[in-house]
C-alpha positions as CSV (number, residue, x, y, z in Angstrom):
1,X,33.9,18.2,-17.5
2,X,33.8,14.3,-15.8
3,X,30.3,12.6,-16.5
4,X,30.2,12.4,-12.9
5,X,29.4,15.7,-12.3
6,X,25.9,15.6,-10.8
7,X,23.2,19.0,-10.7
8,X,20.1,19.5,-9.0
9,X,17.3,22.2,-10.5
10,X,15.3,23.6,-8.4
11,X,11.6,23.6,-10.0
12,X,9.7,25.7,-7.2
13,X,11.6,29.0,-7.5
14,X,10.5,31.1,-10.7
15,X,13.2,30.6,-13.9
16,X,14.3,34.0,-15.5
17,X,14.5,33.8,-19.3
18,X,16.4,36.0,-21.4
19,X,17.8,35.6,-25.5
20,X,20.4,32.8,-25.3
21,X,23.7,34.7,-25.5
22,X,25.6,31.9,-27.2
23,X,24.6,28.8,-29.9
24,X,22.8,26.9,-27.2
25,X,19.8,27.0,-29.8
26,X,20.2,27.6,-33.0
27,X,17.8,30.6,-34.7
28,X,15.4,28.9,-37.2
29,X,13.1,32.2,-37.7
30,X,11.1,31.2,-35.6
31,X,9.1,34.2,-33.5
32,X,11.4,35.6,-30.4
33,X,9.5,33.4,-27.5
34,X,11.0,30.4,-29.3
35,X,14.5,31.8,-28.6
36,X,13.9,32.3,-24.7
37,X,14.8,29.4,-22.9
38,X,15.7,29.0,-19.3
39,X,18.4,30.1,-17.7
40,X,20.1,27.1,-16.4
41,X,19.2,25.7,-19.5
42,X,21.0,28.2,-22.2
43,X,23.0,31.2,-20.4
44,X,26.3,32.2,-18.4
45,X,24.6,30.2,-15.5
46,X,24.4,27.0,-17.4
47,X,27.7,26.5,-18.9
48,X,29.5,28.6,-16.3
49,X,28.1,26.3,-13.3
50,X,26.6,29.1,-11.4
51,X,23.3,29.4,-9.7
52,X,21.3,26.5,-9.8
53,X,24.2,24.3,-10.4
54,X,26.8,22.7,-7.9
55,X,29.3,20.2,-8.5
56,X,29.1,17.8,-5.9
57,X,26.1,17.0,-3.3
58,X,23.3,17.3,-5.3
59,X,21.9,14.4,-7.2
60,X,20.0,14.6,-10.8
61,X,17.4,12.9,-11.4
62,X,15.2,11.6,-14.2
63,X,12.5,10.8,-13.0
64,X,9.6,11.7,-9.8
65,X,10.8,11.7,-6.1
66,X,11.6,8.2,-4.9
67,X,9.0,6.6,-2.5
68,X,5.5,6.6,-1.9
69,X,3.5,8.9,-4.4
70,X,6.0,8.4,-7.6
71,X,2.6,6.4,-9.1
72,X,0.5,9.9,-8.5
73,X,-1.5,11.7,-11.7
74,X,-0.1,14.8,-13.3
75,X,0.4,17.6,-10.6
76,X,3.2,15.8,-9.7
77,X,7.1,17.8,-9.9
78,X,9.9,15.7,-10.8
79,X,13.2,17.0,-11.0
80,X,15.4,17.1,-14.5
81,X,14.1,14.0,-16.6
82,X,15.5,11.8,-19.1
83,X,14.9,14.0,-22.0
84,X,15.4,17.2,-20.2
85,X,19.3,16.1,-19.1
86,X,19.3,15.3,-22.1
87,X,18.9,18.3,-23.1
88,X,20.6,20.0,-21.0
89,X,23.9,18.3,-21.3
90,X,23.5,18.7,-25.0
91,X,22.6,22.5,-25.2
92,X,25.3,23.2,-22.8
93,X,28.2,21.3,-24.7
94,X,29.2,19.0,-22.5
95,X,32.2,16.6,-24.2
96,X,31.5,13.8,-21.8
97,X,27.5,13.2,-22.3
98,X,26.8,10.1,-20.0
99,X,26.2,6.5,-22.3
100,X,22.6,6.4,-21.4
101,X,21.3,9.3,-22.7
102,X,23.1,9.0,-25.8
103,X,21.4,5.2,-26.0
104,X,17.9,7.4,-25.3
105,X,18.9,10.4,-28.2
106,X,20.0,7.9,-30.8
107,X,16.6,5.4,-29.9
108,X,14.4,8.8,-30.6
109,X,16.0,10.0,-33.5
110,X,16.1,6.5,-35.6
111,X,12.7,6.0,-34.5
112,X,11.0,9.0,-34.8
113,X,12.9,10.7,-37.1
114,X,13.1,13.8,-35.4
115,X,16.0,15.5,-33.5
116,X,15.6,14.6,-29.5
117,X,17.1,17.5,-28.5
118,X,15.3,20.2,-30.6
119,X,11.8,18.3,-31.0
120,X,11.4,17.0,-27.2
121,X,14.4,18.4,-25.3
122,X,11.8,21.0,-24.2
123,X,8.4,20.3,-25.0
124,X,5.3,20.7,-23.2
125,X,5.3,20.3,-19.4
126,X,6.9,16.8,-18.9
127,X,9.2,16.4,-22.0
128,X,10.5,20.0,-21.0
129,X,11.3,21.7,-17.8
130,X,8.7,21.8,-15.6
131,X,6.8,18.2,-14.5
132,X,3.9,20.0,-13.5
133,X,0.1,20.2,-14.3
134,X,-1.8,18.2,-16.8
135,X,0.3,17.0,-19.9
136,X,-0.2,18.9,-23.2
137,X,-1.3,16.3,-26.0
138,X,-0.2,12.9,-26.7
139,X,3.7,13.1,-26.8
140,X,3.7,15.0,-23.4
141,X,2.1,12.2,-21.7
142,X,4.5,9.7,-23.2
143,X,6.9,11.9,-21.5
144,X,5.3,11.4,-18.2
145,X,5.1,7.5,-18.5
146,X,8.8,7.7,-19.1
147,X,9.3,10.1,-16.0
148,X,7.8,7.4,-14.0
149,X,9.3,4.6,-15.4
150,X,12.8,6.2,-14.8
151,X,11.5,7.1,-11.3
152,X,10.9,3.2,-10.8
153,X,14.3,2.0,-11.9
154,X,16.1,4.7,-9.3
155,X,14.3,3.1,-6.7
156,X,15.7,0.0,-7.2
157,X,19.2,1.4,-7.2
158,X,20.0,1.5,-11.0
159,X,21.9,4.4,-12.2
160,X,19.6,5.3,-14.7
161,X,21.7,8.7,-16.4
162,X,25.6,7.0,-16.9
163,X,23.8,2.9,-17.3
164,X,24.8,2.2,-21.0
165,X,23.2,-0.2,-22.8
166,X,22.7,-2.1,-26.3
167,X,20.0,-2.4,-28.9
168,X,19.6,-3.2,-32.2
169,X,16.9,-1.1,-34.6
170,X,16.0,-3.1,-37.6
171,X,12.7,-2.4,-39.9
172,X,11.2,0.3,-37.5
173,X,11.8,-2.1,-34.4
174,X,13.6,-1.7,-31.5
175,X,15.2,-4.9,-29.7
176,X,17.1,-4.5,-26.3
177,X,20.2,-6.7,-25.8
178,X,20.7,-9.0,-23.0
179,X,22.4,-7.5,-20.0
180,X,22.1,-6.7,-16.2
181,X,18.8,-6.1,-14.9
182,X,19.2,-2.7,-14.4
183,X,20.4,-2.3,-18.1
184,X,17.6,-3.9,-19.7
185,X,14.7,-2.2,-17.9
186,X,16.3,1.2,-18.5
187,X,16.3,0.0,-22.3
188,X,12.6,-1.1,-21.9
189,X,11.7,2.4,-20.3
190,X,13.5,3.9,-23.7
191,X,12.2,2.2,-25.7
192,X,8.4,2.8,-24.8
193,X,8.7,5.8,-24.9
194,X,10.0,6.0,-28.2
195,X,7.2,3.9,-29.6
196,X,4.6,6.0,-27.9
197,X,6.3,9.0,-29.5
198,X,6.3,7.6,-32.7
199,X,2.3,7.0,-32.3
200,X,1.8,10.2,-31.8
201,X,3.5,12.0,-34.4
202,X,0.8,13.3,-36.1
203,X,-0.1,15.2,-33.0
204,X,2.9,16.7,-32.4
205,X,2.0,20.3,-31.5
206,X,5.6,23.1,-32.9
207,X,4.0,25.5,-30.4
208,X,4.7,22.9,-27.1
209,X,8.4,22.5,-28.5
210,X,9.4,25.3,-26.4
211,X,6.3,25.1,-23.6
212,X,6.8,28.0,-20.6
213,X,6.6,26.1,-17.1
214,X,4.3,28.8,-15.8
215,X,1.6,28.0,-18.1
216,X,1.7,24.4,-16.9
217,X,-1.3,23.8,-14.5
C-alpha cells in the first residue's frame, strides 16, 4: 500500500464497534470493552478499504480544521491526529508507515517507556478517536496541545504525516536536528508532547486507554 494513500474519518456519524476479527489488538485479559475498538480502526472495513476509507480525494489530517478557530478550547473535532494515524496505520498493518510518525512512535516509546500504539493510540478523547469534549486527565490534554500544534504546521503548508525528521535522545533528553523549517517544528511539536507525557505518567489512567467517543462531552 503507497504511503501516499490519504483517508478521511468521518467523526459526526456514530462508529459501530464489534470484537476485532483479526490481531489488530492483541488480548491481554483485559475485560471484553477493551477488545471493542472502532470499526475503521480494527475490522474488514479497515484493512479492506471500505466504508469510511477512500483512496484518493480525501485528505488526513492530524491536527484541528485549518483557519480561524484551530486555537478554540476543548469542544473542538479534529479529524485523525498524530497519534491516532498512528495508530491506525499501525493496527491495520500497513508495510509503508509514513517517516513521521515512526519519528513520533519511536520519540514516545524511548521517552516514556511505554508502547505508543497500545498506551496512547487510543486513549481518552484527543489521544484516541474522537477530538471532542473536555480532555480526560493530564496525558489527554497533552494530546490536544499536540492536535493544535500539528494543526498549526498544516497551515503553513508542511506535510506533517510523510515530513521525516532527525533527533538524537541522550540521558532522557530529546534534541531535534537541524533541518527545513517545516522539519524542525514538526520535531518541536513531537517532542513536547512527549515531555508532557512523560510528566504525567503517574496519572496515566488503564481505563482511558481504550476511551468510547460517545462518552466524550
Amino acid at each position: 500500500m503507497s504511503r501516499w494513500v490519504q483517508v478521511r474519518v468521518s467523526l459526526n456519524t456514530p462508529r459501530p464497534v464489534f470484537t476485532c476479527s483479526h490481531s489488530c489488538l492483541q488480548d491481554s485479559g483485559e475485560e471484553e470493552s477493551k477488545r471493542r475498538v472502532e470499526e475503521s480502526a480494527c475490522g474488514p472495513q479497515c484493512c479492506g478499504w471500505g466504508q469510511g476509507a477512500s483512496r484518493a480525494g480525501s485528505p488526513m489530517r492530524a491536527g484541528p480544521a485549518a483557519g480561524a478557530g484551530a486555537e478554540a478550547g476543548p469542544g473542538r473535532t479534529p479529524e485523525m491526529k498524530g497519534l491516532l494515524t498512528l495508530a491506525w496505520f499501525l493496527a491495520c498493518s500497513v508495510p509503508a508507515v509514513p517517516g513521521g510518525l515512526l519519528d513520533l512512535k519511536s520519540m514516545i516509546e524511548k521517552v516514556t517507556g511505554k508502547n505508543a500504539l497500545t498506551n496512547y493510540g487510543f486513549y481518552g478523547c484527543y489521544c484516541g478517536w474522537g477530538g471532542r469534549g473536555t480532555p480526560k486527565d493530564g496525558t489527554d490534554w497533552c494530546c490536544w496541545v499536540h492536535d493544535h500544534c500539528y494543526g498549526r504546521l498544516e497551515e503553513k503548508g508542511c506535510h506533517i504525516r510523510t515530513q521525516s525528521y532527525k533527533y538524537r535522545f541522550a540521558r532522557g533528553l530529546v534534541t531535534c536536528e537541524l533541518g527545513p523549517l517545516c522539519q524542525v517544528q514538526l520535531c518541536a511539536c513531537d517532542r513536547k508532547l512527549v515531555y508532557c507525557l512523560k510528566r504525567n505518567l503517574r496519572s496515566y489512567n488503564p481505563r482511558y486507554r481504550y476511551f468510547p467517543n460517545i462518552l466524550c462531552f
